[in-house]
C-alpha positions as CSV (number, residue, x, y, z in Angstrom):
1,X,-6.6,-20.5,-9.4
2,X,-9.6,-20.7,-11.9
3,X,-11.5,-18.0,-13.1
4,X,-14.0,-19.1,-11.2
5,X,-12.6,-18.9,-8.2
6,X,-11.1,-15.8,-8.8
7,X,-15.0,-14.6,-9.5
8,X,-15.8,-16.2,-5.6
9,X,-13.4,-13.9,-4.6
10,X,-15.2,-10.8,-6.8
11,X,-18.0,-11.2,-5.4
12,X,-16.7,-11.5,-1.4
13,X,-15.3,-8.3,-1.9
14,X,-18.1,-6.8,-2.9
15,X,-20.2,-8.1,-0.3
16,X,-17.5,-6.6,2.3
17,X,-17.3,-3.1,0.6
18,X,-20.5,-2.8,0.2
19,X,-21.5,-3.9,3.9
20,X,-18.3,-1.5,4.8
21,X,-17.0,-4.7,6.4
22,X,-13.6,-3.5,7.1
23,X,-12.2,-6.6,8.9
24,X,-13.5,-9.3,5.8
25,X,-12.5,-6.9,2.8
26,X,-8.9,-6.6,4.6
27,X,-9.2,-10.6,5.2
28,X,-9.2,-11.0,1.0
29,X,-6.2,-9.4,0.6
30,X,-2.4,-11.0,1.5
31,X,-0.5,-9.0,4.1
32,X,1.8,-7.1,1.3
33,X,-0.6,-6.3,-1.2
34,X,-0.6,-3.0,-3.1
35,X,-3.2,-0.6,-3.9
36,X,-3.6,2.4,-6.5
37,X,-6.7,4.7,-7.0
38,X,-6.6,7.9,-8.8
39,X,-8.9,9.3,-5.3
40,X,-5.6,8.2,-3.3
41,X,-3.1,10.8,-5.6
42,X,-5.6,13.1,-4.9
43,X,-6.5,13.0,-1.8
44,X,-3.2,12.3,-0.3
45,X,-0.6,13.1,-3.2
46,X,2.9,11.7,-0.9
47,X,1.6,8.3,-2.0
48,X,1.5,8.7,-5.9
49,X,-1.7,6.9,-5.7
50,X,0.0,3.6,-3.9
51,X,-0.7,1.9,-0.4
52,X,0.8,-1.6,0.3
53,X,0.0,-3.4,3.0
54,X,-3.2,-4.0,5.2
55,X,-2.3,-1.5,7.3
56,X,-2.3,1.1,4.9
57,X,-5.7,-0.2,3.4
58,X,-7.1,-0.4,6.3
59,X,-6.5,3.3,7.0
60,X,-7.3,4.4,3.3
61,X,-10.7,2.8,3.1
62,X,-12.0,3.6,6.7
63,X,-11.3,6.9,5.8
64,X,-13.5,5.9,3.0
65,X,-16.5,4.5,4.8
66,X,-16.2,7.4,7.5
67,X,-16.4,10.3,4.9
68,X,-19.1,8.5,2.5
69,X,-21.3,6.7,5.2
70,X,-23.6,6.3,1.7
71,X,-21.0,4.7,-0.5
72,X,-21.9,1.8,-2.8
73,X,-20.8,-0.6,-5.7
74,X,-23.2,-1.9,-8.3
75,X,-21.4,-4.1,-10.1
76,X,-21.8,-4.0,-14.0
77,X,-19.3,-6.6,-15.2
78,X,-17.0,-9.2,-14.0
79,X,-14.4,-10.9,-16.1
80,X,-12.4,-13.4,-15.0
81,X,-8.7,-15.7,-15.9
82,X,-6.7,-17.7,-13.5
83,X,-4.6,-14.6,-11.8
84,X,-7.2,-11.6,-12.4
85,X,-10.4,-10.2,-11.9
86,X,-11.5,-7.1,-14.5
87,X,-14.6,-5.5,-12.6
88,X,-16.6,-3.1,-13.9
89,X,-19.1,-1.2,-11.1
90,X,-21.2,2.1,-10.2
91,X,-19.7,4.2,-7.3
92,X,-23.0,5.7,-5.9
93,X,-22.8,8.5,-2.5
94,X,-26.1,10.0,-1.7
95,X,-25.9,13.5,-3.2
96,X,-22.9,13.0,-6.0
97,X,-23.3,11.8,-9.3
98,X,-22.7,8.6,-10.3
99,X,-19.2,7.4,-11.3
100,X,-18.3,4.6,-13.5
101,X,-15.5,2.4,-12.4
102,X,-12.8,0.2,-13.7
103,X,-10.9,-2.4,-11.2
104,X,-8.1,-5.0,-11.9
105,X,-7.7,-7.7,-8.7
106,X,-4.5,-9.3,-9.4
107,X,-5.2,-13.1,-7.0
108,X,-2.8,-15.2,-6.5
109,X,-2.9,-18.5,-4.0
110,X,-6.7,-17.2,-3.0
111,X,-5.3,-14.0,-2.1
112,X,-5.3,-10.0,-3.8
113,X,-2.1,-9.3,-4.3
114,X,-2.8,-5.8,-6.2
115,X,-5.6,-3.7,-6.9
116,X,-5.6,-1.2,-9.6
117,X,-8.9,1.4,-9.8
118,X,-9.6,3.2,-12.9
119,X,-12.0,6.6,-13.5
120,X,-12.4,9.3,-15.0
């Protein structure tokens, strides 16, 4: 796909996160895609950080959204190629500091095949 395209789909997800629009962030991602964030090794260490599948992202982030009703992106950067999307953002919860985050979307045929989060 082109980079711009790949941005389209940026921005989408985004849009659902921040809306905690379970059903259209899910809808971004194909039906095997994989997930790691460092919060997921910590908060549930079986899973070495890793979900695949919609089913486990659908669990992971609406345990998300019920825990940190608050919880938004700002994004700060987007870079884009023809299979990946580089996204720079602020995680902000009412009464937590901010955190800076880091997030590879590996797309391929208009779907996210992984995610990758990065912090601190």
């Amino acid at each position: 796909m082109s980079p711009e395209k790949n941005l389209s789909i940026a921005h989408l997800w985004f849009e659902a996160f921040n809306n905690h629009n379970l059903e259209k962030l899910l809808s971004l991602y194909d039906d095997d895609a994989q997930h790691f964030s460092p919060k997921l090794k910590i908060r549930h260490p079986e899973t070495n950080g890793f979900v695949t599948g919609k089913e486990a992202l659908r669990n992971w982030w609406q345990d998300s959204f019920d825990r940190l009703p608050t919880l938004n992106y700002k994004v700060t950067s987007l870079t884009s190629n023809s299979d990946r999307v580089f996204m720079e953002y602020v995680r902000s919860v009412e009464n937590e500091d901010d955190m800076l985050i880091a997030e590879i979307l590996e797309i391929k045929e208009g779907k996210i095949i992984a995610s990758r989060v990065y912090h601190g």
